[in-house]
C-alpha positions as CSV (number, residue, x, y, z in Angstrom):
1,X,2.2,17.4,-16.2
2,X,-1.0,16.5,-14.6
3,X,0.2,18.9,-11.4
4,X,-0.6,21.6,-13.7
5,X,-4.7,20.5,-13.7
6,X,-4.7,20.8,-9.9
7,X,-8.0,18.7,-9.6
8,X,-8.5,19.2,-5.9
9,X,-8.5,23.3,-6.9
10,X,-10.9,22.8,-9.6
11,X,-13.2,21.0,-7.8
12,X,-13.4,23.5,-5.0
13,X,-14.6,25.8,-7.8
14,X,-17.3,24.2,-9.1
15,X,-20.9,24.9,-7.7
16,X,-22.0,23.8,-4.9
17,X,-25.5,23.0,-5.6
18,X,-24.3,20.8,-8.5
19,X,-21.8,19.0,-6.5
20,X,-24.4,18.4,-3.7
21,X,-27.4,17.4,-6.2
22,X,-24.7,14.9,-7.6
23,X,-24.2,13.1,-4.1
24,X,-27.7,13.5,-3.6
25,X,-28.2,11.3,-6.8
26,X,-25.2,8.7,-6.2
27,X,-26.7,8.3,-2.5
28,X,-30.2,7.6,-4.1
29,X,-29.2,5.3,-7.1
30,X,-30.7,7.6,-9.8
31,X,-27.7,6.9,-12.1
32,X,-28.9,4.8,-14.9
33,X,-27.5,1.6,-15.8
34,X,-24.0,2.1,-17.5
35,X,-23.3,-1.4,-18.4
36,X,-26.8,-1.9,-19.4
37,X,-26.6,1.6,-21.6
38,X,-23.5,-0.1,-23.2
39,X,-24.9,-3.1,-24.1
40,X,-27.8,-1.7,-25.6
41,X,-25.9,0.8,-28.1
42,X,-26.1,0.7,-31.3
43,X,-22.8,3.0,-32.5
44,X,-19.3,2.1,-32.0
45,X,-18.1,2.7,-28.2
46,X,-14.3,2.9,-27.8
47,X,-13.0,2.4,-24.3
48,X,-10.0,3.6,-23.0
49,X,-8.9,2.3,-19.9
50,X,-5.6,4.0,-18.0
51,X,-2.7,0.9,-17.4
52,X,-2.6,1.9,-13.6
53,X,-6.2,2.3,-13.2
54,X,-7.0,1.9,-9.4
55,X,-10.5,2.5,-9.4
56,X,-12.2,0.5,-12.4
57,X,-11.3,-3.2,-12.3
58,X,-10.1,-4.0,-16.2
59,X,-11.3,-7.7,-15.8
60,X,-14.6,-6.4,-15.3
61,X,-14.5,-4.2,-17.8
62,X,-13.2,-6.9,-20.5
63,X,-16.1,-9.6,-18.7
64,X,-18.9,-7.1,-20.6
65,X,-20.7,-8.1,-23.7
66,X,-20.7,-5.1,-25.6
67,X,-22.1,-5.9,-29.0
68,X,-20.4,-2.4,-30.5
69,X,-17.0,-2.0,-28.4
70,X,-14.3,-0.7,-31.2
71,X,-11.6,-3.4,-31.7
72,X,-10.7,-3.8,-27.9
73,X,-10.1,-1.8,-24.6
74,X,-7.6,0.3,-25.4
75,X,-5.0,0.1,-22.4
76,X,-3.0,3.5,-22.2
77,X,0.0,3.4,-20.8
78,X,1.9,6.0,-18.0
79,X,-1.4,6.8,-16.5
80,X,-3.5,5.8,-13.1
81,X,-7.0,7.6,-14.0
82,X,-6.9,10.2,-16.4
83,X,-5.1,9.0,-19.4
84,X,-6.3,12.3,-21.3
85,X,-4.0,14.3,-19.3
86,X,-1.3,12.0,-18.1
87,X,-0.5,10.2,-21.0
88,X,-2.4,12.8,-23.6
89,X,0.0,11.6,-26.9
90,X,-1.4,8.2,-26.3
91,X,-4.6,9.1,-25.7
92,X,-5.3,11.4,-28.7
93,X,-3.6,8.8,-31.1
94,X,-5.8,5.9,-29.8
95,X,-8.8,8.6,-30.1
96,X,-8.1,9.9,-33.7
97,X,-7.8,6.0,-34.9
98,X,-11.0,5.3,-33.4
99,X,-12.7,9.0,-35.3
100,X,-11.0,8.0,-38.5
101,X,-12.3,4.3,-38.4
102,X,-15.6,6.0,-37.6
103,X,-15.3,8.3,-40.5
């Protein structure tokens, strides 16, 4: 159960200077380019996208050109977020096909 993971707890414990540099770089638009690192890649990407995501729009995502994406967005289901813990069957069967294709 993703209750367990108690996120708001675990963030409290991490460092402040880290979480405080991190806004500081967010606020200043240091991040590089995701889409653009993307597009540029030359290995397989595989991206899996949570079926209740309500943060990362999934037409956008599918709208990229992404020269190296592994078969398609993989869409798990029963999560919002963090598919790796709310839906982790899913997720580690969609991420062992992608390892083994790799392989």
């Amino acid at each position: 159960s993703i209750s367990k993971y108690n996120f708001i707890e675990n963030m409290r414990k991490t460092d402040p200077v880290f979480r405080e540099r991190t806004a500081q770089a967010i606020g200043s638009n240091e991040f590089q380019n995701q889409v653009e690192i993307l597009q540029n890649c030359s290995i397989p990407i595989a991206i899996l996208y949570s079926e209740d995501e309500e943060i990362i729009n999934l037409k956008y995502l599918e709208s990229l050109k992404l020269n190296t994406l592994w078969q398609t967005i993989q869409v798990i289901p029963g999560s919002k977020h963090c598919p790796q813990v709310e839906n982790p069957d899913r997720f580690n069967a969609v991420l062992a096909s992608f390892l083994k294709d790799l392989a």
